[in-house]
GUMAR-319380 format. One record per residue: y, x, z of N, C-alpha, C in turn. Coordinates in nm, 2 decimals, decimal comma, padded with zeros to 4 digits. Atoms other than C-alpha are relative to their C-alpha. Example, Ala and Ser with C-alpha at 12.3 -4.5 7.8 and 13.67 -1.06 7.14 Angstrom:
2
  n_north  n_east    n_up  ca_north  ca_east   ca_up  c_north  c_east    c_up
   -00,12   00,09   00,00    -00,45    01,23   00,78    00,12   00,09   00,00
   -00,11  -00,09   00,00    -00,11    01,37   00,71    00,11  -00,08   00,08
This chain:
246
  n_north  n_east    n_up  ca_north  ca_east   ca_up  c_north  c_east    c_up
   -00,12   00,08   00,00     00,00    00,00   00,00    00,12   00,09   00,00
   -00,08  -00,10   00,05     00,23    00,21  -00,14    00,19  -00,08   00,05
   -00,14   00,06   00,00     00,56   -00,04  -00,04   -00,04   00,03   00,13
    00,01   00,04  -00,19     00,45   -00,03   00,34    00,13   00,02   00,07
   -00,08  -00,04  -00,04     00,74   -00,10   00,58    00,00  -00,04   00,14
    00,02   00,03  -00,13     00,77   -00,12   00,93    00,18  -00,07   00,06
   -00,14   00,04  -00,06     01,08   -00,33   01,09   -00,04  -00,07   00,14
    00,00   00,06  -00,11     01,19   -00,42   01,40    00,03  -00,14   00,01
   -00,03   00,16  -00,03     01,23   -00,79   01,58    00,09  -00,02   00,14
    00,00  -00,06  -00,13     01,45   -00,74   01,82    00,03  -00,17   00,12
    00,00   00,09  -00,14     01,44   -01,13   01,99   -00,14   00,02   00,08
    00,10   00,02  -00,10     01,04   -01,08   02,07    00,00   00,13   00,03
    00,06  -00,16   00,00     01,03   -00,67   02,05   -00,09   00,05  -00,04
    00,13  -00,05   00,02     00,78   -00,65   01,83    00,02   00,07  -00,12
   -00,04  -00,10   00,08     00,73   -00,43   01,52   -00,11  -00,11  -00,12
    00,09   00,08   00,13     00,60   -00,62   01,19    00,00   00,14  -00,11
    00,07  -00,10   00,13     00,42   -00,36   00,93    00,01  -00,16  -00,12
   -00,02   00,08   00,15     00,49   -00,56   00,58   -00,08   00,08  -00,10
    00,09  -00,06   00,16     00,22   -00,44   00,25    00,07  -00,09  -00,07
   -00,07   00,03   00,12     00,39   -00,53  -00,05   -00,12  -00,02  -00,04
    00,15   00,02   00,14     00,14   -00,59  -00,39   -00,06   00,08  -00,07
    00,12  -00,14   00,05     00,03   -00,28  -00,45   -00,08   00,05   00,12
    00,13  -00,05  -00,07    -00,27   -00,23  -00,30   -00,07   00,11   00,05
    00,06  -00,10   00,02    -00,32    00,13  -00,24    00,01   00,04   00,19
   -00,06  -00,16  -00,09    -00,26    00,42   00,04   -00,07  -00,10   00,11
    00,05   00,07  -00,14    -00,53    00,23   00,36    00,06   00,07   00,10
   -00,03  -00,12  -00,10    -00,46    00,58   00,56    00,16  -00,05   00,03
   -00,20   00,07  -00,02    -00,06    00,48   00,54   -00,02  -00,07   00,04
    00,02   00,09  -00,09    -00,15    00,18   00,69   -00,06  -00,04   00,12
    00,04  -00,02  -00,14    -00,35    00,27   00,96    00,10   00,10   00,06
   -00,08  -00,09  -00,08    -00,13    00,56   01,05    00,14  -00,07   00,05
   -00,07   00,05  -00,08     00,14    00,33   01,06   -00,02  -00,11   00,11
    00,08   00,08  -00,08    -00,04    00,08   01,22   -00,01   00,07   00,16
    00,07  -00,12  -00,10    -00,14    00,39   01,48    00,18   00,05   00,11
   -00,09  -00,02  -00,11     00,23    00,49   01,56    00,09  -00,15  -00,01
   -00,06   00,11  -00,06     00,38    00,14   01,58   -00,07  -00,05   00,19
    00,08   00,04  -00,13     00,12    00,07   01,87    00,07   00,13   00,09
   -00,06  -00,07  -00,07     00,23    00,42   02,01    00,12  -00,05   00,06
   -00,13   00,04  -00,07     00,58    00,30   02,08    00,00  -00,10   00,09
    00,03   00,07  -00,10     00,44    00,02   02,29    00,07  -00,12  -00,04
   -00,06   00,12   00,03     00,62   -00,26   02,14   -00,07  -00,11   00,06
    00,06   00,08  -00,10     00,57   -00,61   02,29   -00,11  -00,05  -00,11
    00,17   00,05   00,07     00,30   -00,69   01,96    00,03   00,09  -00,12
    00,02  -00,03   00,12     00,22   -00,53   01,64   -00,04  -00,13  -00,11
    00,07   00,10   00,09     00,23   -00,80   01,36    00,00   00,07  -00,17
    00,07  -00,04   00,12     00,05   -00,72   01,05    00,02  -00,07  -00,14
   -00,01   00,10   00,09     00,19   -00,92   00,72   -00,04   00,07  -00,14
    00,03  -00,03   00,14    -00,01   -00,91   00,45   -00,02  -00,15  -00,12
    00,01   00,11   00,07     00,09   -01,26   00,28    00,04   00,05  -00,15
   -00,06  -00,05   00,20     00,24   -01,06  -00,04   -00,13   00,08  -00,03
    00,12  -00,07   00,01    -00,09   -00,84  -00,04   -00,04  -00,03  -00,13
    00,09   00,05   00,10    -00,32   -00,82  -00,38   -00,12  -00,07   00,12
    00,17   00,05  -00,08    -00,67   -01,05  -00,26   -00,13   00,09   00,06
    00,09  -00,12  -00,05    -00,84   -00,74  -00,30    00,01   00,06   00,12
   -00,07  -00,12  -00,10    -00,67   -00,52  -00,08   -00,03  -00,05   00,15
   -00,05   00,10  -00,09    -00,65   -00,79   00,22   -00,10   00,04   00,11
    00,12  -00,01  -00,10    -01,02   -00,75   00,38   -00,01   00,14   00,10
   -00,03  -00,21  -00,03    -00,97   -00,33   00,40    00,10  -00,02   00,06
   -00,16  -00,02  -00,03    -00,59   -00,40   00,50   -00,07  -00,04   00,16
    00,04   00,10  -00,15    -00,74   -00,66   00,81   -00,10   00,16   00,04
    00,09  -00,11  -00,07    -01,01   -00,36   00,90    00,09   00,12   00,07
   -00,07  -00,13  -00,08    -00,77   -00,05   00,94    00,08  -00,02   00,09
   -00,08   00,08  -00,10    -00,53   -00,29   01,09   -00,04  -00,03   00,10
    00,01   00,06  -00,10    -00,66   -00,47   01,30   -00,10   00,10   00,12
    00,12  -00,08  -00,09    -00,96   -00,20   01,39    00,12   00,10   00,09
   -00,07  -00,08  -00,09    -00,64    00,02   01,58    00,03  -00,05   00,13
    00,00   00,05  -00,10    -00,62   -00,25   01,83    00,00   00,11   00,16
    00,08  -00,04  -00,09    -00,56   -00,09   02,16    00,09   00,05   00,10
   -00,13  -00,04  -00,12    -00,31    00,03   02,49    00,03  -00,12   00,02
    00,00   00,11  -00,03    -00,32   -00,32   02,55    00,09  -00,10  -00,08
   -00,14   00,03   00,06    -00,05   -00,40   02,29   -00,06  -00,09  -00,16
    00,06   00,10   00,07    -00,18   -00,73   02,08    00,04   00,01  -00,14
    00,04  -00,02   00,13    -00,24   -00,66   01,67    00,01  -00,15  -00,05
    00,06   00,19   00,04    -00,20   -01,03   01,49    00,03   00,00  -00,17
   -00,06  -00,02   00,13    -00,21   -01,02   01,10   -00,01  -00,15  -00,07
   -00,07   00,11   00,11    -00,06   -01,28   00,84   -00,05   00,03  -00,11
    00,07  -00,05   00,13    -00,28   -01,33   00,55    00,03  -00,12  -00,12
   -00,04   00,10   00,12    -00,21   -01,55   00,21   -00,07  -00,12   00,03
    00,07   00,14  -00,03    -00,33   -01,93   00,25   -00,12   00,02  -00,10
    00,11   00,01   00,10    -00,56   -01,88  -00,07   -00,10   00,07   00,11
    00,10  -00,11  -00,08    -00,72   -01,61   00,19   -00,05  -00,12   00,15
   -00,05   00,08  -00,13    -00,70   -01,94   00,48   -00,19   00,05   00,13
    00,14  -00,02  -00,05    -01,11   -01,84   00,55   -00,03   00,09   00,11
   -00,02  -00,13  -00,04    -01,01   -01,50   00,71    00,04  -00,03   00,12
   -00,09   00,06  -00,15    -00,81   -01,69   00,97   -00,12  -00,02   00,15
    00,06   00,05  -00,12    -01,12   -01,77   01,16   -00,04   00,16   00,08
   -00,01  -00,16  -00,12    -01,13   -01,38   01,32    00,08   00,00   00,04
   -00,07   00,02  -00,11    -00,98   -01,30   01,61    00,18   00,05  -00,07
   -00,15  -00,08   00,04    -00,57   -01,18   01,55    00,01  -00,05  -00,16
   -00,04   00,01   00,12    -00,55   -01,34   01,23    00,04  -00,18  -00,08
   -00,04   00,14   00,00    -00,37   -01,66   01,08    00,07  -00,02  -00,15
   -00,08   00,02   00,14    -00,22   -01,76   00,76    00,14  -00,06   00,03
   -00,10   00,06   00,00     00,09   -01,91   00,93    00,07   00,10  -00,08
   -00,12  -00,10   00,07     00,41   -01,75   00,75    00,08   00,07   00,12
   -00,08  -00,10  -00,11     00,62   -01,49   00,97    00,05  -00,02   00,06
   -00,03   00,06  -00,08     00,84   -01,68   01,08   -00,04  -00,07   00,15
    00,08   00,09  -00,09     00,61   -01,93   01,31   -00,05   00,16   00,05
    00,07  -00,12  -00,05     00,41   -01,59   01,40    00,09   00,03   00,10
   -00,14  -00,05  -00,11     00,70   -01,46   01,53    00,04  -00,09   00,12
   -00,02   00,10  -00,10     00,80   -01,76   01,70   -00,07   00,00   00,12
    00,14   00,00  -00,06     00,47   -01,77   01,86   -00,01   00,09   00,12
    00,02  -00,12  -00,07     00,53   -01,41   02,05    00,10  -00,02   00,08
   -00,03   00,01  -00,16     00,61   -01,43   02,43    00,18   00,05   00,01
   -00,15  -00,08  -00,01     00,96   -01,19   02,35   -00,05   00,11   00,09
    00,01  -00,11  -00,13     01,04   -00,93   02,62   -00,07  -00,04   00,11
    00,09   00,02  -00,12     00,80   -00,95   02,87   -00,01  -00,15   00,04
   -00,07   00,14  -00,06     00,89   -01,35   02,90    00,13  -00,06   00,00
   -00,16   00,05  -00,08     01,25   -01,40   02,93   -00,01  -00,15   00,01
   -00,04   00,13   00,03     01,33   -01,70   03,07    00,14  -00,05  -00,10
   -00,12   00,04   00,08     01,67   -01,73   02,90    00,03   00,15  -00,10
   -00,07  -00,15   00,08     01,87   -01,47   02,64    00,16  -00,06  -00,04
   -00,10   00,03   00,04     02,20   -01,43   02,52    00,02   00,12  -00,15
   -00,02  -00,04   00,12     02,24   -01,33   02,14    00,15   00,05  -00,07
   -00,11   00,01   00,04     02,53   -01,16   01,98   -00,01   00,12  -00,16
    00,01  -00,06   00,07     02,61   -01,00   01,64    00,13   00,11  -00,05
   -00,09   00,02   00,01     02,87   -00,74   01,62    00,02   00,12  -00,14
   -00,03  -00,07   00,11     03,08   -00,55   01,35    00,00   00,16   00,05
   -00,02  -00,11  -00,04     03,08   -00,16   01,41    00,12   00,07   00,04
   -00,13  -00,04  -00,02     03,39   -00,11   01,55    00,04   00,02   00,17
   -00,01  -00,02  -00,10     03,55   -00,04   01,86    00,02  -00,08   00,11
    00,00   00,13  -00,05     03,60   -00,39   02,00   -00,15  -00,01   00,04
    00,14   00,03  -00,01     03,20   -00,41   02,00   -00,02   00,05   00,18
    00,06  -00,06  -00,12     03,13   -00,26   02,35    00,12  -00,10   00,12
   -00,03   00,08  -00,03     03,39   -00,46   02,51   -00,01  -00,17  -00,02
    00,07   00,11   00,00     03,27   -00,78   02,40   -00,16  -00,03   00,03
    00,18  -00,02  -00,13     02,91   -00,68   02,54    00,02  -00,02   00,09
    00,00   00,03  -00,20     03,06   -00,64   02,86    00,05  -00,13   00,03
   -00,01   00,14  -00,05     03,19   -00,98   02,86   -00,08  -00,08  -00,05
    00,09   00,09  -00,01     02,91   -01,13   02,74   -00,11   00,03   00,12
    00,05   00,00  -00,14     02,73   -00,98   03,02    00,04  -00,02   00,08
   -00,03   00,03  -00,09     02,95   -01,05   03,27    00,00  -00,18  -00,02
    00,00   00,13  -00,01     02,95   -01,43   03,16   -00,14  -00,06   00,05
    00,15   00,02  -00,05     02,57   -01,46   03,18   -00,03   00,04   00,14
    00,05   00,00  -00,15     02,57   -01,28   03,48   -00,01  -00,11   00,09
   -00,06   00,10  -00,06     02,76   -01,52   03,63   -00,08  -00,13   00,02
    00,12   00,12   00,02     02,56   -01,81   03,49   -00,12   00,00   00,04
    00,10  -00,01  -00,06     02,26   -01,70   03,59   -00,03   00,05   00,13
   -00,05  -00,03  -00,14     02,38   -01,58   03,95   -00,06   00,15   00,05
    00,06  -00,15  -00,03     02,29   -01,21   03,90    00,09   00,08   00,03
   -00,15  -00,13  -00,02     02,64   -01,09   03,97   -00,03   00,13   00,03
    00,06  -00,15  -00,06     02,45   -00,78   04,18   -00,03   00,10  -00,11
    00,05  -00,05   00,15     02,33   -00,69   03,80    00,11   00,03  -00,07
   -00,05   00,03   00,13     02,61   -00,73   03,61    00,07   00,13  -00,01
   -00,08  -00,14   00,01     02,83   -00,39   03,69   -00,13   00,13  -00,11
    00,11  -00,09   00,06     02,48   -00,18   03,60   -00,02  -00,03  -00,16
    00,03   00,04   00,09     02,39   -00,43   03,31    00,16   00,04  -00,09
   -00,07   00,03   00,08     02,74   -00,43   03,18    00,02   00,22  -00,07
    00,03  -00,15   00,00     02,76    00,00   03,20   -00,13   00,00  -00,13
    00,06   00,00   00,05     02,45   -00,04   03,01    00,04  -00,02  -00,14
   -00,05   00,09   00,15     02,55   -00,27   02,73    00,10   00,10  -00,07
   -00,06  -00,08   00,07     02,82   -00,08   02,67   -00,02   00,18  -00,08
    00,06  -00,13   00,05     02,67    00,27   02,63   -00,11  -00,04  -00,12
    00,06   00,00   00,13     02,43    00,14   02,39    00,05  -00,08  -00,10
   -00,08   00,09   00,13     02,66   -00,08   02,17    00,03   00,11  -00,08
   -00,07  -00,11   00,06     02,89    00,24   02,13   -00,09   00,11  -00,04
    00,15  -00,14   00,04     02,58    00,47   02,07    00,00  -00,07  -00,15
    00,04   00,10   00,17     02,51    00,20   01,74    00,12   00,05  -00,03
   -00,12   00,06   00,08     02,81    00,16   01,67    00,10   00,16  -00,08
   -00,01  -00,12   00,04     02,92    00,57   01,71   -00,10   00,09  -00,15
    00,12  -00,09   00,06     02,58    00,69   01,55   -00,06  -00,08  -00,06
    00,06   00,08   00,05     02,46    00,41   01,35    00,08  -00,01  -00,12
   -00,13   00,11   00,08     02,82    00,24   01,20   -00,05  -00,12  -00,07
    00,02   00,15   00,06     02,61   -00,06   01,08    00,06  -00,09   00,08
   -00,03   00,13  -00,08     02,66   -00,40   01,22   -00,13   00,01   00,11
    00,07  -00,02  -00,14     02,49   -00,41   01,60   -00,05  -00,14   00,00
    00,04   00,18  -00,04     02,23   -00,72   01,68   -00,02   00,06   00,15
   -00,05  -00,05  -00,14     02,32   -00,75   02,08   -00,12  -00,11   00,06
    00,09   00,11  -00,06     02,02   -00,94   02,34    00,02   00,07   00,13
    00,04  -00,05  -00,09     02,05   -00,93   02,65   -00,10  -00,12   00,06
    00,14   00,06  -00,05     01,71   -01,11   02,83    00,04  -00,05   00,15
    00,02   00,03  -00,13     01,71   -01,28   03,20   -00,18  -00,02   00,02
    00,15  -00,06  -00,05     01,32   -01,12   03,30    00,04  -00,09   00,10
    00,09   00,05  -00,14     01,10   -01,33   03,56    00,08   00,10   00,18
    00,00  -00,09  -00,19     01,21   -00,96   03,82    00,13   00,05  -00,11
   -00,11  -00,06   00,02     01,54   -00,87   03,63    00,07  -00,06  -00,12
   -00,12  -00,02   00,10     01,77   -00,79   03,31   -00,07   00,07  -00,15
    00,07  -00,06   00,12     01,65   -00,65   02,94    00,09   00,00  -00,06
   -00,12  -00,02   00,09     01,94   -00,55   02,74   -00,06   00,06  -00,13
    00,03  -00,08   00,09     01,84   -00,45   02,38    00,09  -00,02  -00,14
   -00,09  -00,02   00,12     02,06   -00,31   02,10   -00,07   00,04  -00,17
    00,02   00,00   00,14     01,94   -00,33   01,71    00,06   00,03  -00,11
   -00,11  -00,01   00,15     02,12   -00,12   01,41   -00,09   00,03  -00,12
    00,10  -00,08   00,11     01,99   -00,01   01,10    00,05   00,10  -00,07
    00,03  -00,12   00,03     01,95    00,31   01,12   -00,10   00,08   00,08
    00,10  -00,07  -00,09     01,64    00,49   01,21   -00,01   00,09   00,07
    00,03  -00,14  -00,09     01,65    00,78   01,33    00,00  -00,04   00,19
   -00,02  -00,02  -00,17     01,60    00,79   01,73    00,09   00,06   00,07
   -00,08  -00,09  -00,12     01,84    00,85   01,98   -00,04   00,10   00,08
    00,04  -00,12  -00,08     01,79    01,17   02,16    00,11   00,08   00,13
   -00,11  -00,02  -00,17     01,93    01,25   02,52   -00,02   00,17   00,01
    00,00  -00,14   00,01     02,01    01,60   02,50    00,08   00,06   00,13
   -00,03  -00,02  -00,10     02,12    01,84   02,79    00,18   00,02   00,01
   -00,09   00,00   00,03     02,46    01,85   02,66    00,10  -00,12   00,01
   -00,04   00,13  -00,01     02,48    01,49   02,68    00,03   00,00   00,14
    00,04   00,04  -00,14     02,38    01,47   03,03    00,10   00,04   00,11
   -00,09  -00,06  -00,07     02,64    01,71   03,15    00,17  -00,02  -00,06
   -00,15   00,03   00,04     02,95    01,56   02,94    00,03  -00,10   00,10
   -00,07   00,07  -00,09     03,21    01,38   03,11    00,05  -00,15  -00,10
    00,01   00,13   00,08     03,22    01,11   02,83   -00,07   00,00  -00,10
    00,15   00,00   00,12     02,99    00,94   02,53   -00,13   00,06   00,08
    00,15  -00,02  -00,04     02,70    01,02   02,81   -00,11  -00,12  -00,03
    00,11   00,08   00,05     02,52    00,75   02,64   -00,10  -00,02   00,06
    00,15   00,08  -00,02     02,17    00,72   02,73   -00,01   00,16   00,13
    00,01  -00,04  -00,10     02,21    00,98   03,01    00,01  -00,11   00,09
   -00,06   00,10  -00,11     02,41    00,71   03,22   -00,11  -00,10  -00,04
    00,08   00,10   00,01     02,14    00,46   03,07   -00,17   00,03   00,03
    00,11  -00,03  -00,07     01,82    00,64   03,19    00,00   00,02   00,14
   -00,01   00,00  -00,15     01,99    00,72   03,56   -00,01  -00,15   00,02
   -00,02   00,17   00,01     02,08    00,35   03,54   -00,06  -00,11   00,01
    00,10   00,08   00,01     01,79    00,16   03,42   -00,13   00,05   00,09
    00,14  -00,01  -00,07     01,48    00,10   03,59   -00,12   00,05  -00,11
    00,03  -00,06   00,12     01,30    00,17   03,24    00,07  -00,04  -00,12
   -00,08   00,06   00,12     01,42    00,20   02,89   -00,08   00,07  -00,12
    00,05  -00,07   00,07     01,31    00,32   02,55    00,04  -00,07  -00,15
   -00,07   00,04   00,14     01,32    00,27   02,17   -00,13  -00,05  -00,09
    00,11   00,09   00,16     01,13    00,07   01,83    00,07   00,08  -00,08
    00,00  -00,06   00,10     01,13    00,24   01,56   -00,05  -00,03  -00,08
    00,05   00,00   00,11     01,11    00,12   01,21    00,01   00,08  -00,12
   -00,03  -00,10   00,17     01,15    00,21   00,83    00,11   00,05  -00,03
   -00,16   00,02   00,03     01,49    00,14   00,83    00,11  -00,07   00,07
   -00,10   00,05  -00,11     01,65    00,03   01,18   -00,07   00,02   00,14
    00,06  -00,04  -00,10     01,54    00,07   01,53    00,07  -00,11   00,14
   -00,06   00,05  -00,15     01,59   -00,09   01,89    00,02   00,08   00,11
    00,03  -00,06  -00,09     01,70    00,08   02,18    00,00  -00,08   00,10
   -00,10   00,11  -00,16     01,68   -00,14   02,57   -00,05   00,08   00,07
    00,01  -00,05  -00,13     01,70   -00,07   02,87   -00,04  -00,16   00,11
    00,02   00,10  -00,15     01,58   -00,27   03,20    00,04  -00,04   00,09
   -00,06  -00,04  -00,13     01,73   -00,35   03,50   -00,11  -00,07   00,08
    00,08   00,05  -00,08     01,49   -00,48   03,79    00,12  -00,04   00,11
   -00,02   00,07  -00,08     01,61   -00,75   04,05   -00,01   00,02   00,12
    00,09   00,01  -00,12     01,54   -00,63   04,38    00,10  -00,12   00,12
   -00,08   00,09  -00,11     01,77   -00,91   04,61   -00,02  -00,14  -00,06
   -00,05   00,08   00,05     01,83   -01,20   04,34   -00,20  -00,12   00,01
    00,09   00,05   00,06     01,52   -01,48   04,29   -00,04  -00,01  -00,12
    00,07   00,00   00,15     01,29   -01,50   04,02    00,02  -00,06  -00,10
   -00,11   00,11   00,14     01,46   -01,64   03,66   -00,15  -00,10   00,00
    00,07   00,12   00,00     01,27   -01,96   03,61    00,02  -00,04  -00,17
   -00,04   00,04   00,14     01,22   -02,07   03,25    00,08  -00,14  -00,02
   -00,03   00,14   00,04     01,43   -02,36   03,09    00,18   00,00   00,05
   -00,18   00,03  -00,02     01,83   -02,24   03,19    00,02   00,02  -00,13
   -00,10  -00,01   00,16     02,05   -02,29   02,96    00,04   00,14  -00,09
    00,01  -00,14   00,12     02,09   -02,06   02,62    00,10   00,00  -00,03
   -00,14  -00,01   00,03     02,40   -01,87   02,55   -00,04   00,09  -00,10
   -00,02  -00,06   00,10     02,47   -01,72   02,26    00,15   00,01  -00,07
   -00,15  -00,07   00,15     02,79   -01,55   02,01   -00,05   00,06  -00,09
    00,05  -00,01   00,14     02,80   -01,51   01,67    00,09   00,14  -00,02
């Protein structure tokens, strides 16, 4: 499968591998298969609805046989193919619904969505969209950490990316999930130079900061979040109200 592309999702955090209609290169598809699971995303989904018929049964074997670090494999195969569906991890719905279907960040009961332009406005309208959610969902204790956060990884996109930023921050069952989406691949790298500046400490101040954090990596865009854990507040409960900016 010589088109293979790996993209991020960044409302559930999962990583969709896409085969195009050329049928070739299996090894490229297990290896990507191999390091998508490596990064631990919350699923690996497998779409092979544009796939040749041929290709499809070999595509489902290298795929699906990498299964493994506990991190759930689910592939999307053409309706003509609907017979395939009855093995484990496998469904003909279209991407969309698949998608749908996956849990998100660990659960969130609620999220707050936002999309911004690359500019220097972008990191202060993070912090007030975190500070409004805080609010709303009565995490005030969070919101100074979470908002510190947001902002260091908007401006990280926004410095080292210049695309347009997709912004989520998550209300977790035991905390906070902030995650930033640009398209540009390459990974952030926390260098010791960083660590010891007195500004742009980026993802220094967002590793002291979070409880855990880390990055997705696709073909052609990446996610970076960070965590925060709850230790005072009660447990988010699903079914509060959904905020979002456009």
């Amino acid at each position: 499968m010589s088109d293979l592309t790996i993209a991020t999702e960044v409302t559930t955090g999962a990583l969709v591998i896409t085969a195009g209609r050329r049928g070739r290169a299996l090894k490229r598809l297990r290896r990507g298969v191999a390091s998508a699971i490596a990064q631990r995303p919350a699923a690996v989904v497998l779409d092979l609805s544009q796939a040749p018929s041929w290709c499809v049964p070999a595509a489902l074997a290298a795929g699906l046989g990498r299964f493994r670090r506990g991190v759930p494999v689910i592939a999307t195969v053409p309706r003509r193919m609907r017979a395939l569906s009855l093995m484990p991890g496998v469904t003909t719905a279209p991407l969309p619904r698949v998608l749908a279907r996956l849990p998100g960040f660990r659960l969130a009961a609620d999220r707050v969505c936002a999309r911004f332009h690359p500019d220097l406005a972008a990191a202060g309208q993070a912090r007030a969209l975190v500070s409004e959610a805080a609010a709303h969902w009565q995490v005030e204790h969070l919101a100074a950490s979470a908002q510190l956060i947001a902002s260091e990884l908007v401006s990280n996109a926004v410095e080292h990316a210049g695309t347009d930023v997709y912004f989520q921050l998550l209300r977790m069952r035991h905390g906070l999930c902030i995650a930033v989406r640009d398209d540009d691949p390459r990974p952030p790298r926390l260098s010791a130079r960083e660590s010891r500046s007195t500004r742009g400490r980026g993802l220094a101040i967002v590793a002291r900061t979070a409880h855990r954090w880390g990055c997705l990596v696709g073909t052609a865009d990446k996610i970076v979040w960070a965590a925060l854990r709850d230790t005072m507040g009660r447990p988010a409960r699903a079914g509060s109200a959904h905020l979002s900016a456009a």
